[in-house]
Every structure is written in C-alpha cells, then in structure tokens.
VEXMI-741822 format. One line per field, with one value per residue (C-alpha): residue number from 1; residue in one letter; x, y, z. Coordinates in nm, 3 decimals. Each point is the difference from the previous one (the first is absolute). Layout:
% VEXMI-741822
num c(NUM, ...) $
residuo c(A, ...) $
xx c(X, ...) $
yy c(Y, ...) $
zz c(Z, ...) $
***
This chain:
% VEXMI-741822
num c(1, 2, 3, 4, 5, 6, 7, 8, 9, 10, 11, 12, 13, 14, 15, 16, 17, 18, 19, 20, 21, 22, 23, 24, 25, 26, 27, 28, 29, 30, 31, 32, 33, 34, 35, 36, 37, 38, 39, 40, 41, 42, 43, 44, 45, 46, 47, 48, 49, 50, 51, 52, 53, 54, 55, 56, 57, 58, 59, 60, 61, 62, 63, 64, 65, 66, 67, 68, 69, 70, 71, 72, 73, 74, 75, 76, 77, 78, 79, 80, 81, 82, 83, 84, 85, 86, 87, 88, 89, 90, 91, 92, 93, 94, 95, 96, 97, 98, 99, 100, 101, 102, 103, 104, 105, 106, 107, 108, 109, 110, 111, 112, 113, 114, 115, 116, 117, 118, 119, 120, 121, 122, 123, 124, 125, 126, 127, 128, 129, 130, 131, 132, 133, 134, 135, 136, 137, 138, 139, 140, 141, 142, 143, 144, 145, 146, 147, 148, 149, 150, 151, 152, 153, 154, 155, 156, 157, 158, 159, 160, 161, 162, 163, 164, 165, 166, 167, 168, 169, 170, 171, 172, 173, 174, 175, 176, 177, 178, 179, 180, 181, 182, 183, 184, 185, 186, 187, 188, 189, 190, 191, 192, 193, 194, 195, 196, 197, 198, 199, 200, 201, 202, 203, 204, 205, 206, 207, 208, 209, 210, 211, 212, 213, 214, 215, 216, 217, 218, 219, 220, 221, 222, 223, 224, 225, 226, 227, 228, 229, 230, 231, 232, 233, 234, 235, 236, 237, 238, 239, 240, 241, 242, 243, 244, 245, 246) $
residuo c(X, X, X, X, X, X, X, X, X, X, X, X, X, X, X, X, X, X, X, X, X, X, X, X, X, X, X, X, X, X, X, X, X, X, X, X, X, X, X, X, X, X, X, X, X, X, X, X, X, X, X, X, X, X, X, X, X, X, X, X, X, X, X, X, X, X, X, X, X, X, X, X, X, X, X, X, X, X, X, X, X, X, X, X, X, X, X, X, X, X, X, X, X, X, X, X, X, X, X, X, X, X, X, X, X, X, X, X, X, X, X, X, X, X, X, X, X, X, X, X, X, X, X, X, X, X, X, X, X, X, X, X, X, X, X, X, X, X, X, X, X, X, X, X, X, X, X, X, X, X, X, X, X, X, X, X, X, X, X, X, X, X, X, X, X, X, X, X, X, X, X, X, X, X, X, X, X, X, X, X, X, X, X, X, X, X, X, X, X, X, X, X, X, X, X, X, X, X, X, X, X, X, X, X, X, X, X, X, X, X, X, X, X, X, X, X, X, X, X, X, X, X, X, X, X, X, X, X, X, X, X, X, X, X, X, X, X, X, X, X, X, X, X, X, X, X) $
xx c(-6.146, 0.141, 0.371, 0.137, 0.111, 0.367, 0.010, -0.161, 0.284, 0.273, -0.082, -0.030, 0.326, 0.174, -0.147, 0.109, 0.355, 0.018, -0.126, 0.309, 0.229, -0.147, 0.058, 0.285, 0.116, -0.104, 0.110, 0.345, 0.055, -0.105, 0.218, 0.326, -0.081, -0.034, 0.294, 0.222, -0.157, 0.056, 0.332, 0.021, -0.058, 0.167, 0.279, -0.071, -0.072, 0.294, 0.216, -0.025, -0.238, -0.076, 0.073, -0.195, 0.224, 0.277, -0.053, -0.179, 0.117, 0.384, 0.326, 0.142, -0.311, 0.023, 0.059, -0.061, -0.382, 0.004, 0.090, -0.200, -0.360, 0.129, 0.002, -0.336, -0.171, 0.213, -0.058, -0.356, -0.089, 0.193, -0.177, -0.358, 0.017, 0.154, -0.331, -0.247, 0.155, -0.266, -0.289, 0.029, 0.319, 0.156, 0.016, -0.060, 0.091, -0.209, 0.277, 0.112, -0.367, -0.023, 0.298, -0.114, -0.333, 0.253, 0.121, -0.337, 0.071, -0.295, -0.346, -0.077, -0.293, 0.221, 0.274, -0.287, -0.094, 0.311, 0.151, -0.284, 0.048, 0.394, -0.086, -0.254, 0.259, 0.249, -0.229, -0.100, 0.339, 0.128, -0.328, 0.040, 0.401, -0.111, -0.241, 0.230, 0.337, 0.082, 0.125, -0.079, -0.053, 0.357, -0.020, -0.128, 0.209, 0.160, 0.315, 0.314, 0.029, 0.315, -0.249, -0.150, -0.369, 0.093, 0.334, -0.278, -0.195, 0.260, 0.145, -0.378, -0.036, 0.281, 0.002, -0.331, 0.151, 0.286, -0.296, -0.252, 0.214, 0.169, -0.380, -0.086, 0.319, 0.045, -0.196, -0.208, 0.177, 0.036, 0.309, -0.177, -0.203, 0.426, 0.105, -0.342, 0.131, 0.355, -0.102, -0.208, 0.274, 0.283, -0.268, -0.053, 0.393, -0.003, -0.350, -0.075, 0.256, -0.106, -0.360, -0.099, 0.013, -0.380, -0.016, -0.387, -0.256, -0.178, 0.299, 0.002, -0.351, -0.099, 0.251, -0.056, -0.410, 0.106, 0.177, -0.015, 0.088, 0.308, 0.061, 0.168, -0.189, -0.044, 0.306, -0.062, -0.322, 0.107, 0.387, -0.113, -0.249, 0.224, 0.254, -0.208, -0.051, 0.367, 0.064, -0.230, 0.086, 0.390, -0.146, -0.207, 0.299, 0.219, -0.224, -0.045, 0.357, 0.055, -0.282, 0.176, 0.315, -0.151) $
yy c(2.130, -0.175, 0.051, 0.175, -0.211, 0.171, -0.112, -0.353, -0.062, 0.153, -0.238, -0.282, 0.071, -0.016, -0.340, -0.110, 0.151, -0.116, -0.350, 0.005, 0.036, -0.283, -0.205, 0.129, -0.100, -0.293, -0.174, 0.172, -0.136, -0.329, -0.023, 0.166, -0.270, -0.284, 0.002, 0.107, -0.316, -0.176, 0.088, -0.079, -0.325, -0.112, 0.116, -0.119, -0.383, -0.010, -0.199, -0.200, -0.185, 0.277, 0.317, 0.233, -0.041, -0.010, 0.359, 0.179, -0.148, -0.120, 0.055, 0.027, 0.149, -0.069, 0.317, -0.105, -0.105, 0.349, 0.167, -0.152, 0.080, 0.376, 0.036, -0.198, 0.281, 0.299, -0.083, -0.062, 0.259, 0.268, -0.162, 0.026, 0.345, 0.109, -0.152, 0.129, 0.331, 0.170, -0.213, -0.007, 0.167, -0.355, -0.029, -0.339, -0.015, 0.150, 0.148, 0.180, 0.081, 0.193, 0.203, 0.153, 0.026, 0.166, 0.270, 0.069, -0.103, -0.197, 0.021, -0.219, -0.183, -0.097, -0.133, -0.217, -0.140, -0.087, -0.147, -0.214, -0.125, -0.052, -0.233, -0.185, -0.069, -0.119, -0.270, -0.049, -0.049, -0.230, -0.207, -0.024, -0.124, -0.219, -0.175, 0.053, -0.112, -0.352, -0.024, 0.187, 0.374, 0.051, 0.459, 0.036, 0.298, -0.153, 0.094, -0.171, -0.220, 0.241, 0.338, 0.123, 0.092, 0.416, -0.060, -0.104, 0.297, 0.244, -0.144, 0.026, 0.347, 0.185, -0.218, 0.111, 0.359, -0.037, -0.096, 0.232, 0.321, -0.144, 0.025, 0.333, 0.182, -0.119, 0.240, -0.185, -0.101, -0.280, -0.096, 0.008, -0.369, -0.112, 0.128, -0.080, -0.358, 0.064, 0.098, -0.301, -0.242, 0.171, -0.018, -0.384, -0.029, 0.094, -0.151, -0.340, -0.219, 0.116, 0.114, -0.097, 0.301, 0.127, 0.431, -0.082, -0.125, -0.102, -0.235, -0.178, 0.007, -0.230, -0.266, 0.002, -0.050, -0.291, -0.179, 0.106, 0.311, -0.042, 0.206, 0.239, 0.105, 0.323, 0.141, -0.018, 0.263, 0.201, 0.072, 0.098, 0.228, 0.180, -0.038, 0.169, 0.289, 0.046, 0.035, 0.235, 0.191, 0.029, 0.103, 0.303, 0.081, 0.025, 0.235, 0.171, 0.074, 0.064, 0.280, 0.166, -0.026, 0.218) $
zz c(0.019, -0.283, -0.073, -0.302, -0.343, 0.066, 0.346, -0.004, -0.287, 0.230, 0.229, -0.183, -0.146, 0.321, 0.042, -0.292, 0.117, 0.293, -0.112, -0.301, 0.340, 0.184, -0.276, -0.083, 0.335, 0.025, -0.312, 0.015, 0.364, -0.110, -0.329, 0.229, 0.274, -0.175, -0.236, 0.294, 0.220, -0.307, -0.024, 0.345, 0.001, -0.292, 0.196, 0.333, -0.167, -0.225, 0.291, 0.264, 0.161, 0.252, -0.264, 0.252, 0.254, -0.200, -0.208, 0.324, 0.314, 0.060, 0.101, -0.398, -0.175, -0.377, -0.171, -0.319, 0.095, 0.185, -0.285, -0.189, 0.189, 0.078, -0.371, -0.055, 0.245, -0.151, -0.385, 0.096, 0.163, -0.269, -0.316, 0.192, 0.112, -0.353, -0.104, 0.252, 0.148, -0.241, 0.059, 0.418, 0.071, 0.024, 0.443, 0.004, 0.334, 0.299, 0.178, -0.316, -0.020, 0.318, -0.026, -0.247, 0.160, 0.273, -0.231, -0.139, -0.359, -0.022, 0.217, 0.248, -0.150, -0.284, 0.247, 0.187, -0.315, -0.154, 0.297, -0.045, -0.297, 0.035, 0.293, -0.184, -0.267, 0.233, 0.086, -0.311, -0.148, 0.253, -0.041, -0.409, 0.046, 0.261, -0.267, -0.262, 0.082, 0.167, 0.387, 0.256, 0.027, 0.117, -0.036, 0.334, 0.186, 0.320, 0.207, 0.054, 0.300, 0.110, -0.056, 0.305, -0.065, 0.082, -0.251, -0.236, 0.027, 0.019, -0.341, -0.155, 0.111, -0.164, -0.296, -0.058, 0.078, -0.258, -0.255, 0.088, -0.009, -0.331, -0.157, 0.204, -0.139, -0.357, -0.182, -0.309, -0.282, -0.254, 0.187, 0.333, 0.012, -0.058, 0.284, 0.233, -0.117, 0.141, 0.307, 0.071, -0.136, 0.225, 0.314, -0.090, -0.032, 0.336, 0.145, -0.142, 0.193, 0.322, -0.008, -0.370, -0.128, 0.050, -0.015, -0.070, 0.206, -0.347, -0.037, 0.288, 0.044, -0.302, 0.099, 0.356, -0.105, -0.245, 0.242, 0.352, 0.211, 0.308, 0.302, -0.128, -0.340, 0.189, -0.067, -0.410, 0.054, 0.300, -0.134, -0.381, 0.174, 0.241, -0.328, -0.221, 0.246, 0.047, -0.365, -0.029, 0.352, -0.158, -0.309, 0.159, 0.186, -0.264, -0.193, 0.290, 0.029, -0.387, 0.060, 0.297, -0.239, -0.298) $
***
C-alpha cells in the first residue's frame, strides 16, 4: 500500500533533519579539533628540542604552554558550539553525546549517529594538521611518567563529570556555549599535564589513529564514559532532590 504524500514528506523531512545533525556534527567536531590541536602544537613546538616532554611530562611543567593549549581547547570549543548548538546541538564529543542520551534529551538513534560522526572528525582533524603543519603530530593524549594508569583514569572521569553536568545544568542561552567553554578550559587546567587533558574519546581517538595507540589509551574512552554517566547521575539526583523540596 503506497504511503500518503503527508507522510512520505514527514519522513523525508526527518532525514533531511537528522542528516543537518550529522553534518552538523561532524564539521563542528572537526573545526573545534583542529584549531585546538593546532593550538596545541604551536604550543607544544615553541621550545625545546623535546617540547612534548617539556609542556606534558616533567618535574616543572611550563605553565605558560599549559595555559596556553587549555585555552586553545576552551576558546575552541565555545566559538563552535555558539555556531552549531542550532544545527546539531553542538556535542562534539561522544561522552557529552551519551549523557544526554542518558537523560533522554535526545533519542538514541540520533546519539549512535552523532557519536559517529564526532569520532570520524577526530580522525579527520588530526590527519589534516598532520599534513598541514611541519613536525611530528605531537597532540597525542599520554600520561605523565609519575601518573599511575588508575590516577589517570580517575582524573578523566570526573573531569568529564565537572563538564558534563556544567552542559546538563546550564539551561540554553546565548551565554551558555561561554560557559560550556569554561568548563572545558578549567578541566584542561587541571588535566593536560598529567593525562593530556582528553574528556573525549573523539579527541584522543584521532591522534592516537594518526600516530599510534599505547597501553593505556583505554583510560581516554572508558573514564569519559563512566564520566559522562556521573554527570548525568548527579544531575538526576539533584533534580530529584529539588522535586522532593517543592
């Protein structure tokens, strides 16, 4: 039985939608990824011989490097989701993806598919400033010698948490892609000397395909997960509470 003009354009309107928020979420994870792995390693090569070591993994770290990719990620990631929070819902990031998936503010189908495209944009950003900038690939997430592997994870985890909830709570605003960028800045203040600063497996993902994946690349997919969920666990609990309250 053939299907009715109103319905055959229903559907192919929510094609069309949900084909505006795959693209939406891939090109906006690409653009926030590259200029922040840009930024990154602009910073990372504007020293010594060995800058990597020297910015991620020593006994002084240089703040001024640290500073310097925090705000790379932050500024990045504020001016993209200004730009795409209407198109996609600017996520760019998978773990951000599935807490929300979590708390039922978007359906699963759309979660599967935009997780998909944030990933392929993490390796597709990391393979563009590979090609495009001199040196080495240098933006690959890796832990400090004195980190334990758990510490690692443990630090991923509620920095993804602190991020997560700040995007779960805010409600939407012109102000709110501002403070999304805060959050991430003040978790990389935190998270790029010892674990480089991943809170998305897209991140570390296109990197670690670039160049090569260690040991303990777990730990950058498994903590943002469990991160995401306890965001949005705290989140539920707090409404939870503020509904007992009233």
């Amino acid at each position: 039985m053939p299907q009715s003009p109103k319905r055959s354009s229903l559907k192919t309107n929510k094609v069309r939608q949900e084909l505006r928020v795959f693209a939406g979420e891939f090109i906006g994870t690409f653009m926030f990824l590259f200029f922040a792995f840009a930024g990154t390693q602009i910073a990372l090569e504007s020293g010594p011989a060995n800058p990597l070591v020297s910015a991620y993994n020593s006994a002084a770290p240089d703040v001024t490097k640290l500073l310097y990719i925090a705000f790379s990620f932050g500024v990045s990631l504020a001016v993209n989701v200004a730009i795409f929070a209407d198109v996609s819902g600017g996520m760019f990031n998978p773990a951000v993806t599935l807490a929300l998936c979590l708390l039922n503010r978007i359906r699963p189908l759309r979660a599967l598919h935009s997780i998909t495209a944030q990933l392929l944009a993490g390796i597709s950003s990391a393979f563009f400033i590979s090609i495009l900038l001199p040196g080495p690939l240098p933006v690959a997430t890796k832990l400090d010698p004195s980190f334990a592997v758990i510490q690692g994870f443990m630090l991923e985890l509620f920095l993804t948490a602190q991020l997560v909830l700040t995007i779960v709570a805010l409600p939407a605003s012109n102000s709110k892609p501002m403070y999304i960028g805060a959050a991430l800045f003040v978790a990389e203040l935190a998270g790029v000397f010892y674990t480089g600063g991943s809170l998305n497996p897209a991140r570390s993902l296109g990197p670690a395909c670039v160049v090569e994946f260690k040991g303990s690349d777990w730990i950058y997919f498994v903590g943002p997960v469990l991160g995401a969920g306890m965001g949005a666990g705290v989140w539920v609990l707090l409404e939870g509470i503020k509904g007992k309250d009233e």
